[in-house]
N, CA and C atoms as a LAMMPS dump frame, in Angstrom:
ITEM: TIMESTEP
0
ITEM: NUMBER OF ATOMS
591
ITEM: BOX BOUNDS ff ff ff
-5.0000000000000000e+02 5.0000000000000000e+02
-5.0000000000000000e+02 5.0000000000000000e+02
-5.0000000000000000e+02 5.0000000000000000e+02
ITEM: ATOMS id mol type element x y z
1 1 1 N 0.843 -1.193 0
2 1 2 C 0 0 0
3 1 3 C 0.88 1.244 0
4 2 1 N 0.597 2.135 -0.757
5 2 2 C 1.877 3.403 -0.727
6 2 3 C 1.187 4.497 0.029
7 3 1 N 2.221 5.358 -0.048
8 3 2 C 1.791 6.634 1.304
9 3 3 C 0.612 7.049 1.206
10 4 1 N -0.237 7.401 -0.083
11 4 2 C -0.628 8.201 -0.152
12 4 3 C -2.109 7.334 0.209
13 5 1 N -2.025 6.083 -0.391
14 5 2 C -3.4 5.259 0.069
15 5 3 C -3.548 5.502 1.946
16 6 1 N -2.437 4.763 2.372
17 6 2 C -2.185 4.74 4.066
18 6 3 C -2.941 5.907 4.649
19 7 1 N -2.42 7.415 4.047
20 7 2 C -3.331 8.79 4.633
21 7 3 C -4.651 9.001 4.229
22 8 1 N -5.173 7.991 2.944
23 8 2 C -6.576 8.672 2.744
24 8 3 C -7.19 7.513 3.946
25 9 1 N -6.721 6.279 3.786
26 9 2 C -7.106 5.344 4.685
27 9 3 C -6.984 5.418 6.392
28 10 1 N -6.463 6.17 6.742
29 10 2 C -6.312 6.783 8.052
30 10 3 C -7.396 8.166 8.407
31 11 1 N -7.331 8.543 7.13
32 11 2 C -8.364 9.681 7.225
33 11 3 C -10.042 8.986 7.384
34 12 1 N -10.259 8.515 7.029
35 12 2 C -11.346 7.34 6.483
36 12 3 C -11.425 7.069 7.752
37 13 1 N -10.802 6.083 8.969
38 13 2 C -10.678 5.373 9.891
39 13 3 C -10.735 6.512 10.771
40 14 1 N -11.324 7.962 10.801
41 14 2 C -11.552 8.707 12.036
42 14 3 C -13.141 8.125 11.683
43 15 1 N -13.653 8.63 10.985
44 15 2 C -15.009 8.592 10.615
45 15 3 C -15.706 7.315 10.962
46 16 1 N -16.901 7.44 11.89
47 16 2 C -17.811 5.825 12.299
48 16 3 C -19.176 6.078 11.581
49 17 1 N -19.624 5.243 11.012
50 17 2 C -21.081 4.646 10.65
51 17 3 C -21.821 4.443 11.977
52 18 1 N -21.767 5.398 12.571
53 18 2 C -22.635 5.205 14.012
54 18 3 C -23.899 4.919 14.256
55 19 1 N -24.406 5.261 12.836
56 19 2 C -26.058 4.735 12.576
57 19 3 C -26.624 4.465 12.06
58 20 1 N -26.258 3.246 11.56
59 20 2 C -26.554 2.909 10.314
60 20 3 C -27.883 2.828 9.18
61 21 1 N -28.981 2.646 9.853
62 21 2 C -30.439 2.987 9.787
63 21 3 C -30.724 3.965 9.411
64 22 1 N -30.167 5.027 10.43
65 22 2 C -30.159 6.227 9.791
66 22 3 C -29.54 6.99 8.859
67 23 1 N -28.561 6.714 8.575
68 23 2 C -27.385 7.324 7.841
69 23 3 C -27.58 6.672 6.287
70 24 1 N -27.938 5.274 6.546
71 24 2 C -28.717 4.655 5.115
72 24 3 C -29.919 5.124 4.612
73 25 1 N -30.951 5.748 5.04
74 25 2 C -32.056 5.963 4.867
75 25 3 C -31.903 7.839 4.726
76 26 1 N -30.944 8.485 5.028
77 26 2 C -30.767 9.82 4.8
78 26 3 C -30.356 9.948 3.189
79 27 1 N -28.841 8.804 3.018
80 27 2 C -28.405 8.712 2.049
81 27 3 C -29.053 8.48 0.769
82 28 1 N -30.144 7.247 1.083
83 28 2 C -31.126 6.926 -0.049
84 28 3 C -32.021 7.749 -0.43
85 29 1 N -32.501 8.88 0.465
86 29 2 C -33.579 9.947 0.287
87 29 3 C -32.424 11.316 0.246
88 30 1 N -31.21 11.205 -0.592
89 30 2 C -30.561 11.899 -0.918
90 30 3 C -30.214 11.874 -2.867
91 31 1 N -29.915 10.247 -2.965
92 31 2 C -29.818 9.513 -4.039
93 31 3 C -31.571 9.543 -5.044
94 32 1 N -32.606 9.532 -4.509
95 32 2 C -33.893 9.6 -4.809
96 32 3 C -34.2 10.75 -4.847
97 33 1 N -33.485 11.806 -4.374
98 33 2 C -33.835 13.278 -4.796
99 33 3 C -33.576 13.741 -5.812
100 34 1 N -31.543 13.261 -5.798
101 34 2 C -31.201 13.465 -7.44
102 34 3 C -31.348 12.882 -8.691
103 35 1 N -31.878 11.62 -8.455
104 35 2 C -33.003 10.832 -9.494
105 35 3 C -34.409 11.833 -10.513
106 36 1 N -34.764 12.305 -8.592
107 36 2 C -36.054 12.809 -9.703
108 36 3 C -35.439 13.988 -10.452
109 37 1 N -34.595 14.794 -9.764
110 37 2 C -34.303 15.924 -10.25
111 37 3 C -33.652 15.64 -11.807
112 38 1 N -33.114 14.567 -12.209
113 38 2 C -32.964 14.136 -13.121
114 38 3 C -33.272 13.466 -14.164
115 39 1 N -34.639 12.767 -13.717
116 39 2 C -36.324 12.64 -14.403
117 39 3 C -37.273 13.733 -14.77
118 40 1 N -36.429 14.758 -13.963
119 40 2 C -37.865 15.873 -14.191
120 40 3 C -38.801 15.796 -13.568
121 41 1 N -39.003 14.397 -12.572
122 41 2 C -39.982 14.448 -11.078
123 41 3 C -40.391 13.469 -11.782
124 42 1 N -40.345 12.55 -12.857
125 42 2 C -41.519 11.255 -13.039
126 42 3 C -40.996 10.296 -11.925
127 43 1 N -39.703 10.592 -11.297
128 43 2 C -39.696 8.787 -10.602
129 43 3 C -40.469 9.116 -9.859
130 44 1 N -40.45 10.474 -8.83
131 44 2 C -41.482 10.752 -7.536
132 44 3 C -42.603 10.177 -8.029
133 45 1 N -43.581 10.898 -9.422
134 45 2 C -45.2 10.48 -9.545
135 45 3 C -45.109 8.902 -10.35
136 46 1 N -44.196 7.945 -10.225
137 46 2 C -44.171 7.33 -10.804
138 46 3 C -43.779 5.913 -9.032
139 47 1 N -42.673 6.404 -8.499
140 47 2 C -42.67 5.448 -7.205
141 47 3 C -42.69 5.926 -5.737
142 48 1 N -42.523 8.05 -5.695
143 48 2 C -41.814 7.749 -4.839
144 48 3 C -43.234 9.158 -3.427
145 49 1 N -44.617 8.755 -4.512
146 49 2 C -45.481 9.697 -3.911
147 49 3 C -46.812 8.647 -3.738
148 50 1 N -47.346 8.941 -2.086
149 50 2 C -48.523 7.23 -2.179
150 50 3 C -49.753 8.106 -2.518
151 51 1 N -50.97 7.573 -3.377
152 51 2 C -51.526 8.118 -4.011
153 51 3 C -53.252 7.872 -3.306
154 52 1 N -54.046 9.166 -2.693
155 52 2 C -55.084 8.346 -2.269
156 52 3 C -56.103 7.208 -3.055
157 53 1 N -56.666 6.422 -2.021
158 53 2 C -57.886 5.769 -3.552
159 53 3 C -56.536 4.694 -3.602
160 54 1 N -55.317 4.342 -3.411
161 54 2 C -54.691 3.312 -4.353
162 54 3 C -54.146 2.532 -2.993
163 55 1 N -54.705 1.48 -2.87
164 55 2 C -53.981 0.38 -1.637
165 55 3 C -53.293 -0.73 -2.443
166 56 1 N -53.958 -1.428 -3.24
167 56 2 C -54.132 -2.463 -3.93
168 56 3 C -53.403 -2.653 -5.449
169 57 1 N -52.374 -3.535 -5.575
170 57 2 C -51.487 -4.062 -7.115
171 57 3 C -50.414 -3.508 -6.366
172 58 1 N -49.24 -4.013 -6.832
173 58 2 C -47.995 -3.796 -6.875
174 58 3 C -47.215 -2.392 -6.503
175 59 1 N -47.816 -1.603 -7.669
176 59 2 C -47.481 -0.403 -7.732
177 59 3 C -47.318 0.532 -6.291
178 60 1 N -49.151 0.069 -5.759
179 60 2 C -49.253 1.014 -4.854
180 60 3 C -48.55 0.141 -3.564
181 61 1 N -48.66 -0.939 -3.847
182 61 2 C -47.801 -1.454 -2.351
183 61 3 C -46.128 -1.047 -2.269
184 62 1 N -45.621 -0.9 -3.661
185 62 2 C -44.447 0.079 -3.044
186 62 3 C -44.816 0.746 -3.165
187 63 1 N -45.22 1.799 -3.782
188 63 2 C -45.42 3.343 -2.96
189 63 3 C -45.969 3.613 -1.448
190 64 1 N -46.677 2.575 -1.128
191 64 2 C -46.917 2.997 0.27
192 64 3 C -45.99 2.42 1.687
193 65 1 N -44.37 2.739 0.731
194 65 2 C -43.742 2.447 1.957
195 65 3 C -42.212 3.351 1.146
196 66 1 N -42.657 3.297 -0.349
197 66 2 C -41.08 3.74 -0.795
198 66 3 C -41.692 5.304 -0.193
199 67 1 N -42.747 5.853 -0.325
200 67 2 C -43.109 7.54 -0.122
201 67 3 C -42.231 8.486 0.192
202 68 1 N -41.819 7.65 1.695
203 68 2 C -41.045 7.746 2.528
204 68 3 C -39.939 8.657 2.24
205 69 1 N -39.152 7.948 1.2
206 69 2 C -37.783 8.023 0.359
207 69 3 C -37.637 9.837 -0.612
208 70 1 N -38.867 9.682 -0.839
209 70 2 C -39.116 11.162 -1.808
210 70 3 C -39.255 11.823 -1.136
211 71 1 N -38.863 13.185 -2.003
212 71 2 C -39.085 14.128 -1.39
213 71 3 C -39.452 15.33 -2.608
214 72 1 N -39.962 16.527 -2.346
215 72 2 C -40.927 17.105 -3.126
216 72 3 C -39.727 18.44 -3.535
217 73 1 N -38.828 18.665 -2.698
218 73 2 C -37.961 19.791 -3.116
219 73 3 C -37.12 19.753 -2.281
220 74 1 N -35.852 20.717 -3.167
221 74 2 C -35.051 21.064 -1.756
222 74 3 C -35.009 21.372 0.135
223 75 1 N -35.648 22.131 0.055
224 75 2 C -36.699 22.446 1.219
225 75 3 C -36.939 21.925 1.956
226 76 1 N -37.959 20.575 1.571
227 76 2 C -38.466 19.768 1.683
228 76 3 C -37.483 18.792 2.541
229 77 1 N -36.638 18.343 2.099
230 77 2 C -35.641 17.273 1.815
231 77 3 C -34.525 17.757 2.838
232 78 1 N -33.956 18.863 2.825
233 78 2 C -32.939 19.675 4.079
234 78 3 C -33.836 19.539 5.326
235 79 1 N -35.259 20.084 5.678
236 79 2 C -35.898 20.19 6.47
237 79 3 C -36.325 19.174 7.327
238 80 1 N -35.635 17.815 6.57
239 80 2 C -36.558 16.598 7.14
240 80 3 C -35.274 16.156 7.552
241 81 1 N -34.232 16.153 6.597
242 81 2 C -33.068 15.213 7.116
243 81 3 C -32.855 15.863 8.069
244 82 1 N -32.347 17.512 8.483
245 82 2 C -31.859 18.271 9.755
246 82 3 C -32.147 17.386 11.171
247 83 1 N -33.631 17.651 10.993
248 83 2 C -34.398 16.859 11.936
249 83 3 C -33.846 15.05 12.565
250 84 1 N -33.587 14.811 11.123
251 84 2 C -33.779 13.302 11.171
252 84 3 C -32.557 12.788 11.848
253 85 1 N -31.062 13.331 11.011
254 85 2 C -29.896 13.416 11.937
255 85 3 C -29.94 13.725 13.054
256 86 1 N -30.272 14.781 13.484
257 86 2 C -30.09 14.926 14.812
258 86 3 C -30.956 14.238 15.879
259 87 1 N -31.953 13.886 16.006
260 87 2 C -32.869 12.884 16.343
261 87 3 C -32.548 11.598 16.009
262 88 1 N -31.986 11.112 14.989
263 88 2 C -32.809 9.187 14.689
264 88 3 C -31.576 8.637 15.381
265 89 1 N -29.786 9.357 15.682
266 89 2 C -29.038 8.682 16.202
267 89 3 C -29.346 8.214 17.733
268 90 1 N -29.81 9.045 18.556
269 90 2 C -30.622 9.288 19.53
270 90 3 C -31.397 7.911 19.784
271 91 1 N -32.133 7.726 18.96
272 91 2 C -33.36 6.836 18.855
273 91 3 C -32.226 5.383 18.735
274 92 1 N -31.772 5.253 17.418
275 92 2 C -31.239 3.99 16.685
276 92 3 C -30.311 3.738 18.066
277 93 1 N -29.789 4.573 18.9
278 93 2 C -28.891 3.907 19.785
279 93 3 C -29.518 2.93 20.991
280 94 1 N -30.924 4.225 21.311
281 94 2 C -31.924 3.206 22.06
282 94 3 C -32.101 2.489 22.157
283 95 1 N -32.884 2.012 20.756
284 95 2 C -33.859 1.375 20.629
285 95 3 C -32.987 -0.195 19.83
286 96 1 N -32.344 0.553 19.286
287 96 2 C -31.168 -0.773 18.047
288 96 3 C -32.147 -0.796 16.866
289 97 1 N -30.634 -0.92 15.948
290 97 2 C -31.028 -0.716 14.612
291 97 3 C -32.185 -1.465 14.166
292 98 1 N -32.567 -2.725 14.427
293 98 2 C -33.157 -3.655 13.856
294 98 3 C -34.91 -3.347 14.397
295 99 1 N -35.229 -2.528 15.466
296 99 2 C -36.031 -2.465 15.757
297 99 3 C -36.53 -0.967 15.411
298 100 1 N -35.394 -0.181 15.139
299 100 2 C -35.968 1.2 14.216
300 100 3 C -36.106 1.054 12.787
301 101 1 N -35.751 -0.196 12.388
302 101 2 C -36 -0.504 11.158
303 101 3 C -37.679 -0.928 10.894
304 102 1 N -38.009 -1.799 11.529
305 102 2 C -38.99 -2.513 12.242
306 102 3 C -40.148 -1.666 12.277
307 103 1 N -39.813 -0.373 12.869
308 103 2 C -40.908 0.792 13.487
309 103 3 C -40.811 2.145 12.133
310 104 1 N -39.969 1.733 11.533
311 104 2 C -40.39 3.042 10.468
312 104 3 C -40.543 2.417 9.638
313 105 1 N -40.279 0.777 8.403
314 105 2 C -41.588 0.113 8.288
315 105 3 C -42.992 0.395 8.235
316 106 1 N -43.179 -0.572 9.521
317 106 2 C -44.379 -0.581 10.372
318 106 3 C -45.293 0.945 10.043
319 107 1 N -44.711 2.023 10.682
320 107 2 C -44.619 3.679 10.237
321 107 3 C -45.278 4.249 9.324
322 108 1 N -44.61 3.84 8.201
323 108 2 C -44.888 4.126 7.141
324 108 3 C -45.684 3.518 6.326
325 109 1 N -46.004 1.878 6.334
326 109 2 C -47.365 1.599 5.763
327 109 3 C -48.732 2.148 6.975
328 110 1 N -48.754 1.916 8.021
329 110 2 C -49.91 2.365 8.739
330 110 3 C -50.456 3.931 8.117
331 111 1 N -49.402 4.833 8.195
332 111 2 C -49.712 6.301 8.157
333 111 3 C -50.415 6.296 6.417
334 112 1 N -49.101 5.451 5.427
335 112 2 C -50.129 5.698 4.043
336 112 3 C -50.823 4.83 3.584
337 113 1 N -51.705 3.389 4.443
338 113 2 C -52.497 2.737 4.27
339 113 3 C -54.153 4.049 4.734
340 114 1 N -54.105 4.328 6.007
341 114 2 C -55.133 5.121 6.171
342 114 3 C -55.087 6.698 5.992
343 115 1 N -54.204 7.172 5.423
344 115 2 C -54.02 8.247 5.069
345 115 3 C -55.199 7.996 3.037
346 116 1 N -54.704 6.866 2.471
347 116 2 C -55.223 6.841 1.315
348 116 3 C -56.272 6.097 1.312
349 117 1 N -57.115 5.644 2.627
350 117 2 C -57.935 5.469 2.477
351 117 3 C -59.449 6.299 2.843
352 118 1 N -58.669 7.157 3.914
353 118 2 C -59.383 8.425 4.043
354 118 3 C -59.588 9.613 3.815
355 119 1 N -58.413 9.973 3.182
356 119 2 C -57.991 11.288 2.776
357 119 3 C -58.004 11.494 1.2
358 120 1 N -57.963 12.546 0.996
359 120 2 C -57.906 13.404 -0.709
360 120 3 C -56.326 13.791 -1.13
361 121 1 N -55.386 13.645 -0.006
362 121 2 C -53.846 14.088 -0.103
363 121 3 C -53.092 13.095 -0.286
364 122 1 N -52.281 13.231 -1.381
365 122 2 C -50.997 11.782 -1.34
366 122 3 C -50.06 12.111 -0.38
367 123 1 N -49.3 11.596 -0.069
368 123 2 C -47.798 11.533 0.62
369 123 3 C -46.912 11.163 0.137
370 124 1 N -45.652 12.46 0.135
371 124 2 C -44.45 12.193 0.133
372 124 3 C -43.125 12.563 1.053
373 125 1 N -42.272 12.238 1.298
374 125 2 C -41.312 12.777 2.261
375 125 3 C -41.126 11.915 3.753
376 126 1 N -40.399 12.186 3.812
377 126 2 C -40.092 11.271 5.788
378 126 3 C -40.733 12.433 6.826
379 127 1 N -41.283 13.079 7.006
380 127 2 C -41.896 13.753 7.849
381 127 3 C -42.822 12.703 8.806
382 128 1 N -43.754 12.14 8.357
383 128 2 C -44.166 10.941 9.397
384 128 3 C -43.163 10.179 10.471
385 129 1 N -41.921 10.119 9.709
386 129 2 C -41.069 9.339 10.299
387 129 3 C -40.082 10.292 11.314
388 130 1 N -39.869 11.306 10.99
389 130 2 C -39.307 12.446 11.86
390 130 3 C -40.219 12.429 13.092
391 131 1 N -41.522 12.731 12.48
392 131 2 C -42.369 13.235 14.012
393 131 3 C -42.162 11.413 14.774
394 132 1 N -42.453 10.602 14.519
395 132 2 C -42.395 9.363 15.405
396 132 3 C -40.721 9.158 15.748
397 133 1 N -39.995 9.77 15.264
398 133 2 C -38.648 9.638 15.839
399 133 3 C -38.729 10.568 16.931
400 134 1 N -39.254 12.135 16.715
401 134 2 C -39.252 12.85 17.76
402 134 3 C -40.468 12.328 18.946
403 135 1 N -41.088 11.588 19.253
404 135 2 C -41.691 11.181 20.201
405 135 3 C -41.213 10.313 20.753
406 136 1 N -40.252 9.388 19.812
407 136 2 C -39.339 8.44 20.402
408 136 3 C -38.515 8.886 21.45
409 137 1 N -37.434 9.801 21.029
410 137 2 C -36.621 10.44 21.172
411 137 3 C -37.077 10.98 22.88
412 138 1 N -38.361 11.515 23.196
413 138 2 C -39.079 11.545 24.543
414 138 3 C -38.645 10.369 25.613
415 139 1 N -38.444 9.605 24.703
416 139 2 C -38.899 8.197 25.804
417 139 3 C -37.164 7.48 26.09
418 140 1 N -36.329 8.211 25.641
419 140 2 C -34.973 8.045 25.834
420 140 3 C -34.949 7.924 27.067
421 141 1 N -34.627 8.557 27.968
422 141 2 C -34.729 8.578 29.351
423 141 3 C -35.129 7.898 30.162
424 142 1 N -33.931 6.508 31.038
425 142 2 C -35.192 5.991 31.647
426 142 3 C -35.648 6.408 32.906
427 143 1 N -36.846 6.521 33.209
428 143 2 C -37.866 7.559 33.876
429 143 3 C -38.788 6.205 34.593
430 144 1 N -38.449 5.057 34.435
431 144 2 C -39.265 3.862 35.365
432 144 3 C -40.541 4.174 34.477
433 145 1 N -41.635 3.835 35.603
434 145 2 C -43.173 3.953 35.32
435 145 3 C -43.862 5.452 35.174
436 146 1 N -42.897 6.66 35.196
437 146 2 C -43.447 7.496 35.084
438 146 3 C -43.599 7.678 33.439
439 147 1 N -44.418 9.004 33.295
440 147 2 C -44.394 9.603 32.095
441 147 3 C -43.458 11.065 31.879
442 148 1 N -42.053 10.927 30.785
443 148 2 C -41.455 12.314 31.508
444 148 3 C -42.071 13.702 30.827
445 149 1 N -41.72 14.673 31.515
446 149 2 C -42.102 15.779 31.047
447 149 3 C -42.257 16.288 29.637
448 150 1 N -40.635 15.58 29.623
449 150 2 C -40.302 16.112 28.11
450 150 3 C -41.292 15.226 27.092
451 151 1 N -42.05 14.529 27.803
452 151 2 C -42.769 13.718 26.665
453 151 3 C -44.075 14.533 26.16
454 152 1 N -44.325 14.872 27.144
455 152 2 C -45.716 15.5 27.324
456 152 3 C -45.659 17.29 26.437
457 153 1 N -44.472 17.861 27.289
458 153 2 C -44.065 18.833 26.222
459 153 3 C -43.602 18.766 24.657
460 154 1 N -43.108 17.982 24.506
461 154 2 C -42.838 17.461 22.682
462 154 3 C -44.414 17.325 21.93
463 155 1 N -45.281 16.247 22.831
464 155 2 C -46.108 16.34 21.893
465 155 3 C -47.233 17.297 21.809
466 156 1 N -47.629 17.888 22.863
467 156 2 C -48.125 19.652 22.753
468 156 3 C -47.476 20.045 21.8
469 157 1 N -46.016 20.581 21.627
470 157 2 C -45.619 21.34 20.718
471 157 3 C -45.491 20.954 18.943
472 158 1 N -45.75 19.573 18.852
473 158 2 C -45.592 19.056 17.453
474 158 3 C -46.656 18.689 17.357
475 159 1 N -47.334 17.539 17.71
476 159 2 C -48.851 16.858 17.542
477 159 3 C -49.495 18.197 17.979
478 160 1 N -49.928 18.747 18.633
479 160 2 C -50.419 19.895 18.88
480 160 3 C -50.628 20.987 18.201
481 161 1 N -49.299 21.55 17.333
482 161 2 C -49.024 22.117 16.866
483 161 3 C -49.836 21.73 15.144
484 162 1 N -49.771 20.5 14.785
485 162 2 C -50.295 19.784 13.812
486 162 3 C -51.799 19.942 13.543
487 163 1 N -52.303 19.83 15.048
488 163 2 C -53.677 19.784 15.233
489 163 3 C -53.996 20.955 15.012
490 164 1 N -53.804 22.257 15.519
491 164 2 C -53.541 23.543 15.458
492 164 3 C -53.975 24.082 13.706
493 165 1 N -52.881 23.653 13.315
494 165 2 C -52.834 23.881 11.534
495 165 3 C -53.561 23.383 11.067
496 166 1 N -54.138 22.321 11.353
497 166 2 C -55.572 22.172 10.632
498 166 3 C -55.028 20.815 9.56
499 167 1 N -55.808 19.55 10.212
500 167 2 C -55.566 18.607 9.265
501 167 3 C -56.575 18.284 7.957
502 168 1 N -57.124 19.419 7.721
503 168 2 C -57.715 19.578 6.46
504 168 3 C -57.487 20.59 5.722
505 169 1 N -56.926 21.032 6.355
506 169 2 C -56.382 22.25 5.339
507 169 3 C -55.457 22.283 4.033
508 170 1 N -55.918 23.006 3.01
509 170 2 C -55.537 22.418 1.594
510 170 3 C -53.993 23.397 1.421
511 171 1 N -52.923 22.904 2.448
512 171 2 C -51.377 23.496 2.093
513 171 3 C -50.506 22.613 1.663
514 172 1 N -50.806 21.928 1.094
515 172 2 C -50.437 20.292 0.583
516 172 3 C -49.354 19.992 1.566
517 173 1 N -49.876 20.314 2.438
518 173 2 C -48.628 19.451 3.907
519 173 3 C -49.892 18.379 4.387
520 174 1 N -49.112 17.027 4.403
521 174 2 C -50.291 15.639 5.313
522 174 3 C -49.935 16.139 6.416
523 175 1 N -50.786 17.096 7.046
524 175 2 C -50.741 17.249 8.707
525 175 3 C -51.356 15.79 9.14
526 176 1 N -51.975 15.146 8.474
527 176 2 C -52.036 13.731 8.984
528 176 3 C -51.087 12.939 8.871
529 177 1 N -50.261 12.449 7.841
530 177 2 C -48.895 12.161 8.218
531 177 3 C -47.997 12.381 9.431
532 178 1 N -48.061 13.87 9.454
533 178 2 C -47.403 13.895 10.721
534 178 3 C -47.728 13.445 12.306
535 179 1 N -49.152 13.741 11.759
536 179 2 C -49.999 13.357 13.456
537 179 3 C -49.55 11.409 13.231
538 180 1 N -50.011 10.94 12.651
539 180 2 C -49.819 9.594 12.378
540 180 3 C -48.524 9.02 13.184
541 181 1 N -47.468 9.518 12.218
542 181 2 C -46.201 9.587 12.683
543 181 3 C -46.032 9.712 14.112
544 182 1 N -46.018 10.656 14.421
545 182 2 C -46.065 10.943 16.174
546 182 3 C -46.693 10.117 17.115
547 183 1 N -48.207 9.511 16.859
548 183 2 C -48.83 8.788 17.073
549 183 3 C -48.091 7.717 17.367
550 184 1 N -47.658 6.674 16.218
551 184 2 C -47.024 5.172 16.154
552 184 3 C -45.493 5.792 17.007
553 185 1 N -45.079 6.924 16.879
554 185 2 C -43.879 6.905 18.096
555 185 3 C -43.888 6.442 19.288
556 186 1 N -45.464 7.414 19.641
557 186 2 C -45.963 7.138 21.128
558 186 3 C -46.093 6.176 21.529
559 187 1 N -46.867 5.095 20.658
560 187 2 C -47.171 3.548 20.491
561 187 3 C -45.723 2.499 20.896
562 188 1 N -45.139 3.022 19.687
563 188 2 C -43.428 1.95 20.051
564 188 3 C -43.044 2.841 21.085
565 189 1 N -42.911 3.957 22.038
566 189 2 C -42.458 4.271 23.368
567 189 3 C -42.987 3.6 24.307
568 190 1 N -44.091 3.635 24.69
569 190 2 C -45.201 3.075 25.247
570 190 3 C -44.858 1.481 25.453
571 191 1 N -45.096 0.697 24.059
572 191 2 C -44.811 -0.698 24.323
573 191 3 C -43.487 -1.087 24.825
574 192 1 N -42.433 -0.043 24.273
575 192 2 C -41.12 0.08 24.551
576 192 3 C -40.616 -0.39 25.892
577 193 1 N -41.204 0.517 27.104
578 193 2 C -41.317 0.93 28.217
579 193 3 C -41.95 -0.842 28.991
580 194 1 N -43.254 -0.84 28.134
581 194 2 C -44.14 -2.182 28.914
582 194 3 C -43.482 -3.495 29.09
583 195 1 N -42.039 -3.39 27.65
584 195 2 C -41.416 -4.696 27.148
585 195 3 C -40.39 -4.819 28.415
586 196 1 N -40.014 -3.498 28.625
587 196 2 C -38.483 -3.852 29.322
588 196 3 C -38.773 -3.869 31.146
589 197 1 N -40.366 -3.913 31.29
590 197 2 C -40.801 -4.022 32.736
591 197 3 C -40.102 -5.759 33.405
């Protein structure tokens, strides 16, 4: 191996994959951004947006889990990962990879199974999955049989905040997504808590 490999390879060897769940799933909804941007947006209306009215064939059964992966703009896409980094390492250390895998899954068909079966709005973006990371993220702490503060304050300020804005309101944001999201956090905290009694 000559010098110059040895220093990039030493340089390399500061850096850890500390999360892998997360850091894979940032990356792929990084790679799926510059896809569409390079389709002109057909992969989004084509795999990567769940469509109401559509549960059923192939199509819509990946979309109602790839959704996730897309994202609608720049904006969009900075705004969710910010969140997601700084939160999902948090979580993935908790909880372990295999079971945040498990729960954003799980996550993400629940929120766009009844999101498209009740609603007029498709979904795209990890925002569902942010807000159930940030409720997760509550339940870090172990706090025994209580409920902690910070739990109770998070979801006032986000689920709350959701409710607030109006989950019918036509700003093409799924404020139901997000409530959803937050929701199934509470759910895997909750059971979280009951498992390790």
């Amino acid at each position: 191996m000559s010098g110059s490999s040895k220093g990039i390879k030493k340089i390399f060897d500061k850096f850890d994959y500390n999360s892998p769940v997360i850091l894979t799933y940032a990356f792929i909804c990084v790679v799926v951004y510059i896809a569409n941007m390079v389709t002109v947006g057909r992969l989004n209306k084509l795999l990567f947006i769940t469509y109401p009215g559509s549960c059923f064939g192939l199509l819509p059964a990946l979309r109602s889990f790839l959704y996730i992966f897309g994202h609608a703009n720049l904006q969009h896409l900075t705004g969710n990962m910010t969140l997601f980094l700084l939160v999902g390492p948090i979580v993935e250390e908790r909880y372990g990879s295999k079971k945040l895998l498990i729960m954003i899954f799980t996550t993400a068909i629940i929120t766009s199974v009844i999101n498209n079966i009740i609603f007029s709005t498709g979904m795209i973006g990890a925002s569902g999955i942010v807000f159930m990371l940030i409720m997760l993220s509550a339940f870090t702490e172990k706090s025994g049989d209580k409920i902690p503060i910070t739990l109770v304050l998070v979801f006032i300020i986000y689920i709350g905040g959701e409710i607030a804005s109006g989950i019918f309101e036509n700003d093409n944001i799924s404020h139901f997504g997000h409530i959803a999201g937050g929701i199934c956090g509470l759910g895997w905290g909750f059971m979280h808590k009951k498992i390790l009694k």
